[in-house]
N, C-alpha and C positions, 0 to 999 in steps of 0.2 A: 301431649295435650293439644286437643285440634281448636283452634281461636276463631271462631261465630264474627262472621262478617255482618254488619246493619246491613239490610236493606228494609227501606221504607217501604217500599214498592210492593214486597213479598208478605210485612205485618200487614200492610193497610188490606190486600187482598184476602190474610188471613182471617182479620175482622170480620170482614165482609160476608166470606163463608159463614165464620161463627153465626154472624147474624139470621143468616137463611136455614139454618139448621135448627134453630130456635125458635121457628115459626114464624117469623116476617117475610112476607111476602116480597120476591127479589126479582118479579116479573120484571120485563123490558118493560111492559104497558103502562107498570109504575111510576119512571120513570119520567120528569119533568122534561115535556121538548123544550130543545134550543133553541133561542133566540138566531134571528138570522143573523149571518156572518153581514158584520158593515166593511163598506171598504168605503176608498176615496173620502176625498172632502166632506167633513160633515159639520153640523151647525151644532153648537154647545149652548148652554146656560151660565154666562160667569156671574157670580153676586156684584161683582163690580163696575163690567164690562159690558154687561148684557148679553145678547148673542155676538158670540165668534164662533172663526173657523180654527178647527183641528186636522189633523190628518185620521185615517182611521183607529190609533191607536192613543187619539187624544192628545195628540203634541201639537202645541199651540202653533200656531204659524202666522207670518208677519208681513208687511210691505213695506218700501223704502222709497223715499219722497224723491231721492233721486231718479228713479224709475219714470219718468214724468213721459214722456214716448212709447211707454211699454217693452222698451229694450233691457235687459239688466245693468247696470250701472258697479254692481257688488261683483269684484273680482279680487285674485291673489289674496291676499292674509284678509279680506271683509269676507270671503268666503267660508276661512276656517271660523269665524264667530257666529256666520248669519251662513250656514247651508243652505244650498235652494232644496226647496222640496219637487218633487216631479212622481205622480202617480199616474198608469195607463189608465185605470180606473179612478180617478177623479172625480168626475162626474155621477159617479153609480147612485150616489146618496138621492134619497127622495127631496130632500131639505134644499137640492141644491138645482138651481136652473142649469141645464150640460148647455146653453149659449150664452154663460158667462164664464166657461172653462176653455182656455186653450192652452196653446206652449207658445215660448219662445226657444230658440236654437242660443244658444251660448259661446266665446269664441272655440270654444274645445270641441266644439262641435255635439256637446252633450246636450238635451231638452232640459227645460224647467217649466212646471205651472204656471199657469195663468191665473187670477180671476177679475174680469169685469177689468182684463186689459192690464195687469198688477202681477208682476213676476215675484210667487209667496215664497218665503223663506223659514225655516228654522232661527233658534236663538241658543244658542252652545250654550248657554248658562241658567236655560230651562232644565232643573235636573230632573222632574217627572211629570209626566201629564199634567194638562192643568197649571203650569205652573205660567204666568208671565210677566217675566222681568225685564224682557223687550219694550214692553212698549214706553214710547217716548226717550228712547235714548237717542241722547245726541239730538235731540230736536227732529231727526229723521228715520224712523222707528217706529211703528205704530202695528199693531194689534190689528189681523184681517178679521173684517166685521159685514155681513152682509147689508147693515142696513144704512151704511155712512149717509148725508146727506152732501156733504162736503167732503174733502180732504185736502192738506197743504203736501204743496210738492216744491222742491228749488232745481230751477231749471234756468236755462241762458233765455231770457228773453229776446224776441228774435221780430221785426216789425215788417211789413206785407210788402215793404222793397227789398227784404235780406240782411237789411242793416243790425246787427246783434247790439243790445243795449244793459249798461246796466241797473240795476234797482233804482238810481236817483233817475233814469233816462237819458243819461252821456251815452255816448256809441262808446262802446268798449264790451270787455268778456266779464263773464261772472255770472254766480249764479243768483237767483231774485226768489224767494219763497212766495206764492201767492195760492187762492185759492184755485181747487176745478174739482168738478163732479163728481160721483160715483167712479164713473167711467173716465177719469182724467182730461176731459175736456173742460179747459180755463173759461173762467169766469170774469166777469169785471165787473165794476161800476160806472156809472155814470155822474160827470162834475155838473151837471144840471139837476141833479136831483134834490130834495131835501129829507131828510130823517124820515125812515118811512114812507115814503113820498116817492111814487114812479111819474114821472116829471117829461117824460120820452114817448111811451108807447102812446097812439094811437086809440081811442075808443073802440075804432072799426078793423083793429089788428092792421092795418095795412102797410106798417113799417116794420111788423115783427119779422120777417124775414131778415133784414138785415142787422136786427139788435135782439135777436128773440129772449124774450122775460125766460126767465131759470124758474121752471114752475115743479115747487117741491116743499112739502112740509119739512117743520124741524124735525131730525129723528136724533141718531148717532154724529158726532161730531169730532175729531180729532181730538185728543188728551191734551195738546197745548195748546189749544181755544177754549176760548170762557164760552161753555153753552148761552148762557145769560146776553149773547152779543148776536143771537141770532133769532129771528124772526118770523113770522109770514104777514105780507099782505093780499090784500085783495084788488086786483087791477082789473076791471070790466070783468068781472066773475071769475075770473081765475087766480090761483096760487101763487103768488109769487116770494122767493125765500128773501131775506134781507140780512145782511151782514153789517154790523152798528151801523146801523141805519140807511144802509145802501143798498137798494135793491137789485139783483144781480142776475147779468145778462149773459148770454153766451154772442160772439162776433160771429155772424153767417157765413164770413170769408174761410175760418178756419176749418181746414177739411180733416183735420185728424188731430187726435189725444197729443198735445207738447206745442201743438202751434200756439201764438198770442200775435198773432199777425193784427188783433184790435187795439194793439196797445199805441199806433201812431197813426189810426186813421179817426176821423181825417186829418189830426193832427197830433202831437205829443201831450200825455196829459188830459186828454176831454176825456177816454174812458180806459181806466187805470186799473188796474190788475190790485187786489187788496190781499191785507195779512194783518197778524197781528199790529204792527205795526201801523198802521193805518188810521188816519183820525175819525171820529166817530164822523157819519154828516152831520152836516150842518142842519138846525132845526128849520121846519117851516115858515 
């Protein structure tokens, strides 16, 4: 007796015959075109989340607050939990700006993605597309999102003579969680200010150069911030964002993503790097 192997592959094809043989029409012409092939980076819809980034095959990808210089920070066993992701085609996606994509080189000498300066990763315990259970772990963990307005990073604060400080402002090592950009350039406040209240700039702009206003509406905001603590005002026509009540400035001295060279000029304490932790201002 000879025993009949399944193959799927040879019924589905025999159907198919059937079908054309019974007068349904089996032209190519009939046939629905494909959708174009997506690659690289592309922007999703979460119900939760709102817009994130995936890789092309919908696998969520992340950033890590340690990353505060755009170097990766995630190596040996952080690596087996949090893979980097790295695609040549990255950028292909329409959704996506290719001059917020780049690499950085790793110590193995292998690349990993970029975006907007943020070495993206994987999260090992997404088990399908779509899924994310990254974000917010460990307080350092967060969900890549096109539209942040903010994000926290912890990083060695470090003052405009090289002197390393820590979170209370002792010279010493450690890392301090505070706010920066989009693009990881650190933010402060100013101890002149009041709730809402930009207390500093100029009417005529002519100090912004050295304290320039953070001019950005609320949008997306990190998972461990209370949206409800951020703001906008309006400083001689322009936007400026506010963090409980602190309206927030970039230092002109800082020439790259991880510096806080403002946190001791001109002295310690006049304009201070903010976080959670942070007291609301002071009212008017």
């Amino acid at each position: 007796m000879v025993t009949m192997k399944f193959n799927p592959i040879r019924i589905a094809w025999t159907m198919v015959v059937a079908i054309c043989f019974a007068g349904v029409s089996c032209n190519d012409d009939d046939q629905p075109e494909p959708g174009p092939l997506q690659t690289g980076i592309l922007v999703k819809a979460d119900a939760t989340f709102g817009q994130i980034l995936t890789d092309s095959a919908g696998q969520v990808l992340y950033i890590f607050s340690r990353d505060a210089d755009g170097n990766s920070a995630c190596a040996g066993n952080c690596l087996t939990l949090w893979p980097k992701y790295y695609s040549s085609h990255a950028a292909s996606s329409e959704g996506i700006d290719s001059e917020d994509i780049g690499t950085t080189t790793l110590a193995d000498g292998s690349l990993q993605t970029t975006y907007k300066g943020w070495p993206l990763y994987y999260y090992a315990n997404d088990e399908v597309p779509g899924d994310i259970r990254g974000d917010g772990v460990g307080g350092n963990w967060f969900v890549a999102k096109p539209d942040y307005s903010v994000l926290l990073v912890q990083n060695q604060l470090v003052g405009g003579d090289g002197t390393a400080y820590t979170a209370d402002l002792m010279p010493g090592e450690g890392l301090t969680p505070y706010l920066v950009d989009a693009y990881g350039r650190t933010l402060y406040g100013f101890v002149n200010d009041r709730y809402n209240t930009n207390n500093f700039t100029r009417e005529d702009f002519s100090n912004n150069g050295v304290w320039p206003v953070y001019e950005s509406d609320v949008q997306s905001v990190p998972s461990t911030t209370d949206p409800e603590d951020f703001a906008e005002i309006s400083v001689f026509g322009r936007t400026q964002l506010t963090y409980k009540g602190w309206p927030l400035y970039y230092f002109g001295q800082d020439g790259a993503r991880g510096e806080t060279k403002g946190i001791d000029f001109p002295a310690l304490g006049i304009w201070p790097v903010l976080n959670p932790d942070s007291p609301e201002a002071t009212a008017p």
